[in-house]
C-alpha positions as CSV (number, residue, x, y, z in Angstrom):
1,X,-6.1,-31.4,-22.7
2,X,-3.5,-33.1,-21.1
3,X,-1.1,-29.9,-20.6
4,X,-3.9,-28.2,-18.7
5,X,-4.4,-30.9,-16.5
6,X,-1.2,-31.4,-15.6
7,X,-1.3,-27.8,-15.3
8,X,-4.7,-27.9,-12.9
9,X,-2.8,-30.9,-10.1
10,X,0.2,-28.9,-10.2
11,X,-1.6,-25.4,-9.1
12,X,-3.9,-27.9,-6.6
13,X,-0.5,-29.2,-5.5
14,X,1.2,-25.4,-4.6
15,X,-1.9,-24.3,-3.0
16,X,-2.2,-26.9,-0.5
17,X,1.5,-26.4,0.1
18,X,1.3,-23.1,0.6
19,X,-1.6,-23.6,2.9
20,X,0.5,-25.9,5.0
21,X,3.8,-23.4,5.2
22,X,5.0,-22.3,8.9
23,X,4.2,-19.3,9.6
24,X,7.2,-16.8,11.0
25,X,6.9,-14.6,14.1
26,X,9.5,-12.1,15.1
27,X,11.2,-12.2,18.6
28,X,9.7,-10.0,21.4
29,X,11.1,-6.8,22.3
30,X,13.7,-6.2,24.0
31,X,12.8,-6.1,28.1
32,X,11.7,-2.8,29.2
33,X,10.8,-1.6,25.3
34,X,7.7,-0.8,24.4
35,X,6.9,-2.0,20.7
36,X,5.4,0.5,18.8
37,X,1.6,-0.2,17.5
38,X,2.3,-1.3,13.7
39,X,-0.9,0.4,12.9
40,X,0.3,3.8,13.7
41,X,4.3,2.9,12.6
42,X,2.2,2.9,8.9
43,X,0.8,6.4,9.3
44,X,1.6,9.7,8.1
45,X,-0.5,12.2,10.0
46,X,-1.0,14.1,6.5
47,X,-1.8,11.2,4.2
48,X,-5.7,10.2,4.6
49,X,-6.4,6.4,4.1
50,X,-10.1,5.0,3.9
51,X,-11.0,3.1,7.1
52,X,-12.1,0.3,4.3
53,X,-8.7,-0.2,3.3
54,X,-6.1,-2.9,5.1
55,X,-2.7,-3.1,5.4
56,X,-0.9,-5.5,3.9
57,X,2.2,-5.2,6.0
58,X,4.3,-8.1,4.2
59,X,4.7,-5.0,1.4
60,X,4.2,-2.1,3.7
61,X,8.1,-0.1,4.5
62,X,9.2,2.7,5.8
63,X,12.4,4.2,6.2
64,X,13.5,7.0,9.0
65,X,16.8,8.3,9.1
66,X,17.0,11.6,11.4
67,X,14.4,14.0,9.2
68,X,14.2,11.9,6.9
69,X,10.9,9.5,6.4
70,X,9.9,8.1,3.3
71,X,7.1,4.8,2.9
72,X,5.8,2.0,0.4
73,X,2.9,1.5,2.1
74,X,0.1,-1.2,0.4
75,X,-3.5,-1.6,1.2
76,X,-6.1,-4.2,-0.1
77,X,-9.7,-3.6,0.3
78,X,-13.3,-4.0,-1.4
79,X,-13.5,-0.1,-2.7
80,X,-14.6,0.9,-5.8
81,X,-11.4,2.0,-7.5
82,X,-13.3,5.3,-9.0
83,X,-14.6,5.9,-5.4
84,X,-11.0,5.2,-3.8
85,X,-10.0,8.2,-6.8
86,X,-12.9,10.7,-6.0
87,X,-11.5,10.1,-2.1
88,X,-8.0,11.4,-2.5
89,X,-9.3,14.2,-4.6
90,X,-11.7,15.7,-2.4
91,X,-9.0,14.2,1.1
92,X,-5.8,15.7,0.0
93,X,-6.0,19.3,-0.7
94,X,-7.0,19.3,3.2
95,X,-4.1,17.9,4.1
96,X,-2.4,20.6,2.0
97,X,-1.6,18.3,-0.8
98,X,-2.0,19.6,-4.2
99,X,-2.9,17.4,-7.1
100,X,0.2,17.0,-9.6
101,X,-1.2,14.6,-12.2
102,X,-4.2,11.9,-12.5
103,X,-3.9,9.0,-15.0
104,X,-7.0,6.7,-15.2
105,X,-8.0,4.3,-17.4
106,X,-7.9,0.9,-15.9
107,X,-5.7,1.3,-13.4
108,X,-5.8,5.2,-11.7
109,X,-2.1,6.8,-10.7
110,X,-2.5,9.9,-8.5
111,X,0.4,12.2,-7.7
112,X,0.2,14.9,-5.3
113,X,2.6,17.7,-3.9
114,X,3.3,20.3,-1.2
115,X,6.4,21.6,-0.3
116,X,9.5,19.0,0.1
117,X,7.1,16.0,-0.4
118,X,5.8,13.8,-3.2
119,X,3.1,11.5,-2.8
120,X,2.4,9.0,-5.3
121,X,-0.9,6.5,-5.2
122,X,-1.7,4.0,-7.7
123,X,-5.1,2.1,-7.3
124,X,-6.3,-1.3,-9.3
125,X,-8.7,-4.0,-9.3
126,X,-7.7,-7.4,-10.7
127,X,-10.5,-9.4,-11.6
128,X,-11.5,-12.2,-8.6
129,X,-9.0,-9.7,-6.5
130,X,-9.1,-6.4,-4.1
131,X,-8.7,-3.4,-4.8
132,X,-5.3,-2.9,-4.4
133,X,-4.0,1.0,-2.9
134,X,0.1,1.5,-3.1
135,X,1.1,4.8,-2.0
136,X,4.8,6.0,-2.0
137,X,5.5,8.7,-0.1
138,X,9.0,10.8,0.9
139,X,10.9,13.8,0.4
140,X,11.1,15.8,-3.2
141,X,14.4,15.6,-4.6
142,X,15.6,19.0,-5.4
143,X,15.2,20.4,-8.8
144,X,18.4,20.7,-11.2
């Protein structure tokens, strides 16, 4: 009894601290630069996302070098993970994207193809949590 109180005032204690941390802003653009809108900086013109879904952009990269693009992009919403699956089967193939490999059970893992690209999207609910939607997505390495 006395280890999980001592457990309960310490989580109490790191939640209000955490509530009370400074937040951290990055510096304005250079003069003359137009910043790019971070919504659209996330977007791959061939990868559907629900509306529903929000980016969390403290987990959300992307990396361009010439040609090259490839994301970690992570979304948090209320969906129903089933829903969020039955989505990016019926989206995708639209998009030209055909389905690889589906792994469900309580967690779904979706991966998806067309030519020199790989799109990977994993999808789970944690209970008391979102609905969590990760989707990786770059270039196909090239086969051995």
């Amino acid at each position: 009894m006395r280890r999980y109180m001592a457990f309960t005032i310490l989580c109490a204690v790191c939640l209000s601290l955490w509530g009370c941390m400074q937040k951290t802003y990055t510096a304005a653009p250079p003069e003359g630069v137009e910043p790019t809108p971070l919504a659209s900086a996330y977007r791959f013109e061939d990868l559907p996302v629900p509306a529903t879904m929000s980016l969390v952009r403290t987990e959300s990269y992307i990396f361009e070098a010439g040609t090259l693009r490839a994301a970690i992009m992570v979304y948090q919403g209320k969906d129903d993970p089933s829903e969020l699956v039955k989505y990016y089967r019926d989206n995708m193939p639209q998009h030209e994207w055909k389905l690889v490999s589906v792994f469900e059970h309580q967690e779904a893992n979706l991966t998806f193809r067309k030519p020199g690209w790989r799109c990977s999207i994993g999808i789970a609910r944690r209970a008391m949590q979102p609905t969590r939607l990760v989707i990786l997505i770059g270039p196909e390495g090239e086969k051995a």
